[in-house]
C-alpha positions in Angstrom: 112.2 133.4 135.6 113.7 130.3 136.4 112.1 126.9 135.9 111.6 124.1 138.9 113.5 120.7 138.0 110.0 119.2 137.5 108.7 121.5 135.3 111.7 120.7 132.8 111.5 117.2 133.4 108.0 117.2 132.2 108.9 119.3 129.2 111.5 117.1 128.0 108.9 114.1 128.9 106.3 115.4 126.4 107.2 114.9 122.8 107.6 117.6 120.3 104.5 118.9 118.3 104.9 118.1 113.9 106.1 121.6 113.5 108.4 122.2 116.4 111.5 120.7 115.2 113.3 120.9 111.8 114.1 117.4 112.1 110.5 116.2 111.7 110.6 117.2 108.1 113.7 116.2 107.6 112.4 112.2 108.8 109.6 113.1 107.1 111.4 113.3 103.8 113.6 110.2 104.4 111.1 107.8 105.5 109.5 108.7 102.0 112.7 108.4 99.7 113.2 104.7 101.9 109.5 103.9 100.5 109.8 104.7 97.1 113.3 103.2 97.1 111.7 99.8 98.6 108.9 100.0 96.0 110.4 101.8 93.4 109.7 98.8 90.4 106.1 98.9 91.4 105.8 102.8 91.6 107.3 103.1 87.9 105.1 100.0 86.9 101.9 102.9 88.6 103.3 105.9 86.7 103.8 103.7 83.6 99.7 103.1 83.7 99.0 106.3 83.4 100.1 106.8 80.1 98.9 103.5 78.5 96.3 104.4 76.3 94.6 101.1 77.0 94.2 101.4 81.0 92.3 105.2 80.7 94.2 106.6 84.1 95.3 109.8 82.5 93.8 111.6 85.7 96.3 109.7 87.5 99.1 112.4 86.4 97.5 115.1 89.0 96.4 112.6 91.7 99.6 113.2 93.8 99.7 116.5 93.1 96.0 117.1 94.1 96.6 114.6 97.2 100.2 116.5 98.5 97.3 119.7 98.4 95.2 118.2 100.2 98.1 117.5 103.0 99.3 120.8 102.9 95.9 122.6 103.3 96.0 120.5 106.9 99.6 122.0 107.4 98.3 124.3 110.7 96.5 121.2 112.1 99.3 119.0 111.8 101.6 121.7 113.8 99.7 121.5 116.6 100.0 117.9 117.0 102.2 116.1 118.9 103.7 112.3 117.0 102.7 109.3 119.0 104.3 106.4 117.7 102.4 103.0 117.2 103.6 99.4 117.3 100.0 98.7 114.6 102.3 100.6 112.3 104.7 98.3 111.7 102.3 95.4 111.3 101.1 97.8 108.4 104.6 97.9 106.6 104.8 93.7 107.4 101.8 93.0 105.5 102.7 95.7 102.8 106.0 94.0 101.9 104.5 90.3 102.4 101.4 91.7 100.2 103.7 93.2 97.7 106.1 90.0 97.3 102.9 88.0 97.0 101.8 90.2 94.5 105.0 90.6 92.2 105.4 86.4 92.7 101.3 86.0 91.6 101.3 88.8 88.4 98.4 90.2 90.5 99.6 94.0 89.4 96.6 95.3 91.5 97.8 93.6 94.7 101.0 94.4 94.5 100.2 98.0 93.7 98.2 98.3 97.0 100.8 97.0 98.8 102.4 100.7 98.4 99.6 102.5 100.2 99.3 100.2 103.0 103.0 100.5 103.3 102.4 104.1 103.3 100.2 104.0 105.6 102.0 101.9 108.2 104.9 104.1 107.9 102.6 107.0 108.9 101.1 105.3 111.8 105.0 103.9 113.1 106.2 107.2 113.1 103.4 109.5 114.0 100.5 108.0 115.0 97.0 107.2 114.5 95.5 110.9 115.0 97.7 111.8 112.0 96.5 109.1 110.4 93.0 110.0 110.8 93.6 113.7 109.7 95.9 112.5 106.3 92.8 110.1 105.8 91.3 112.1 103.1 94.7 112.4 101.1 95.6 109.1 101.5 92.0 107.8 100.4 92.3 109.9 97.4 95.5 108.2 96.5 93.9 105.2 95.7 92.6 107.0 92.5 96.1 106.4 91.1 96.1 102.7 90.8 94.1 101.2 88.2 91.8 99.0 89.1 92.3 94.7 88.6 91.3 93.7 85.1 88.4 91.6 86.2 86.7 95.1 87.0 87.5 96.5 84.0 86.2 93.7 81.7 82.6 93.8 84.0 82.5 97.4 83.9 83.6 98.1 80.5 80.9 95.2 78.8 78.0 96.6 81.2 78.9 100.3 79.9 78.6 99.0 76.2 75.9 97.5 76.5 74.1 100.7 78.4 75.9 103.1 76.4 74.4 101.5 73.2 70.9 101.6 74.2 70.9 104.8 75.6 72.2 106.1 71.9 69.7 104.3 70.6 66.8 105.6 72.5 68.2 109.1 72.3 68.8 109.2 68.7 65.5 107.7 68.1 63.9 110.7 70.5 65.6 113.6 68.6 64.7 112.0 65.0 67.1 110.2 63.3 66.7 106.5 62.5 68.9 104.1 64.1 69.2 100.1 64.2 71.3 98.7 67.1 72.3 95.5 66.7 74.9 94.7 70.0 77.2 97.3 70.5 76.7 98.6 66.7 74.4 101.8 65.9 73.6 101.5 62.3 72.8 105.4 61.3 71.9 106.4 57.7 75.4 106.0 55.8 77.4 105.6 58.9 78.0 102.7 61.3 79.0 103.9 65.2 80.8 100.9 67.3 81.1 101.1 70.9 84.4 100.3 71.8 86.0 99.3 74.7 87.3 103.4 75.3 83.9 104.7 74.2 82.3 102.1 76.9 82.2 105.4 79.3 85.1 103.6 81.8 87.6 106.6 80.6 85.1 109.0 81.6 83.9 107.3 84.6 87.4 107.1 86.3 87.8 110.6 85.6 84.8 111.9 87.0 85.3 109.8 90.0 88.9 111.5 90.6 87.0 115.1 90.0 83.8 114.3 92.5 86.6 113.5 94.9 88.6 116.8 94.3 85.7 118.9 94.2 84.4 117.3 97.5 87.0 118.1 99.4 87.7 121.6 98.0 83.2 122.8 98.0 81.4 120.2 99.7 80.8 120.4 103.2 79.4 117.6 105.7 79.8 113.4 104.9 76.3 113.1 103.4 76.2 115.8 101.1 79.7 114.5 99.8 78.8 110.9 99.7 75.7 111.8 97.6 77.8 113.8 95.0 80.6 110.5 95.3 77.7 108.6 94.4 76.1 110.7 91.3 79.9 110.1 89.7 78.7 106.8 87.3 75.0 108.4 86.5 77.1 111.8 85.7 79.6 109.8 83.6 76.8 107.5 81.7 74.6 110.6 81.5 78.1 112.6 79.7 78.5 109.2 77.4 75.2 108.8 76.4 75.2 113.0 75.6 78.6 112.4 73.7 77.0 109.2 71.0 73.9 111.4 70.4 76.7 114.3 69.5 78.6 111.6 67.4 75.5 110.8 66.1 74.2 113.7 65.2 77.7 114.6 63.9 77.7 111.8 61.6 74.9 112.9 59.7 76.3 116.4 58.9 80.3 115.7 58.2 81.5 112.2 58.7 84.7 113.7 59.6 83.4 114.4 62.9 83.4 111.4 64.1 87.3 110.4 63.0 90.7 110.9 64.3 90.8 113.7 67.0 87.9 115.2 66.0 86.5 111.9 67.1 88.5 112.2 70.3 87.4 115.5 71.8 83.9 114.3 72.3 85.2 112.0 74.8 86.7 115.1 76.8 83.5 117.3 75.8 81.6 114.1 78.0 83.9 114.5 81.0 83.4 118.2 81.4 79.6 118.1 81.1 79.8 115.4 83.9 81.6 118.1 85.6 79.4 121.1 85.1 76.6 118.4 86.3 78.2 118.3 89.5 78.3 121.3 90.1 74.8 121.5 89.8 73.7 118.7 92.2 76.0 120.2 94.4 74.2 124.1 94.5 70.7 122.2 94.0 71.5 120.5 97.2 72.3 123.6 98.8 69.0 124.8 97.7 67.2 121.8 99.0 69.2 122.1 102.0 68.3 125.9 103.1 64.8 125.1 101.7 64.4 122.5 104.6 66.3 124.4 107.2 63.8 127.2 106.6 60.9 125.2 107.1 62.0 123.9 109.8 63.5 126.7 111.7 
């Protein structure tokens, strides 16, 4: 059946939907080699973190993979939209390179860092729009697990977690029945001294468990509050996991000293993480509980 002249002049006035055209992938994938040829010394300087045993961002190896995930679970969505191009976007990728040229010129590593995601995102919103924007918001958010955070936070955090971490050890030990004398950061047990360093401060942990309440948001948890509360229970999960992790070392100590040495030593720290794990796992079902509890009442 033939077509009227303005029926195909309105189909070639309305752009394309994302999946529609080969060559949307196709600019898809060169506007992202461009970006990470732009920003490639500050992209190595982000992978380079990651395997610095002083920064604890060894989640950051399956933060892009878990993000790219996250992207292609919306794959269906994104076909059905139509790109709008916006001017904002390129206002994005000006502030990205003046932030990251500030940055590099400064030695503020954090800033500079940034600059790659607001770049990223102002590439996104020049090309296809602010919808898409919205929808990749997740992914793009959970991105932001992959830089590590400015020193200044890691020297506030880390000496607040020491000091916790200590006193929780020492009230826990004390509960369970073995003397202890804290003095600072020091546990003094019967033939065995336990100091809280900087990685046993719970800031490994605690970047790790943020990364996994993320993840496991996105995959389980449905509705804003229920995953904000669970974003939230992250540092009580990971100073919960610490604190559970001296008491084993503790405890440990006082049985075989070789416990608490070498790798040995090591494995309690990963033991911690995946307690803080199962614990959110079960906020999250006691919340469903809670949840069809008040529903029921209610109904």
């Amino acid at each position: 059946m033939p077509t009227s002249p303005q029926s195909r002049s309105a189909e070639a006035a309305s752009p394309p939907a994302w999946g529609e055209s080969g060559t949307r992938h196709t600019q898809a994938v060169v506007i992202a080699l461009l970006l990470m040829a732009a920003y490639w010394p500050i992209l190595r300087g982000i992978v380079g973190s990651w395997f610095d045993e002083q920064v604890y961002m060894e989640h950051g190896l399956v933060v892009v993979p878990a993000a790219a995930y996250m992207v292609w679970t919306k794959r269906a969505m994104l076909a059905q939209m139509s790109p709008a191009p916006s001017a904002l976007g390129l206002l994005l990728l000006l502030w990205g390179s003046a932030q990251a040229m500030l940055g590099i010129a400064a030695h503020w590593v954090w800033v500079s860092r940034m600059a790659f995601l607001v770049s990223l995102v102002g590439c996104i919103l020049a090309f296809y729009g602010l919808r898409i924007v919205r929808v990749l918001a997740y992914p793009l958010g959970t991105l932001i697990l992959m830089i590590a955070p400015p020193t200044f936070v890691y020297e506030r955090l880390t000496l607040g977690l020491q000091l916790l971490a200590s006193r929780l050890g020492e009230g826990l030990l004390e509960a369970v029945g073995y003397p202890v004398l804290r003095e600072g950061n020091t546990l003094e047990l019967v033939g065995v001294t336990l100091s809280i360093e900087d990685a046993c401060s719970g800031i490994r942990s605690l970047l790790s468990i943020i990364f996994l309440c993320v993840l496991y948001d996105y995959l389980f948890v449905r509705g804003n509050r229920m995953r904000l509360v669970i974003l939230a229970a992250a540092a009580p999960l990971a100073i919960a996991g610490n604190a559970g992790r001296l008491v084993a070392t503790g405890i440990a100590s006082q049985h075989n000293r070789a416990l608490v040495q070498g790798a040995r030593h090591e494995a309690f720290g990963y033991v911690s993480v995946v307690a803080a794990g199962i614990g959110c796992v079960l906020l999250h079902i006691l919340m469903l509980r809670i949840q069809k509890f008040w529903r029921s009442r209610h109904a």
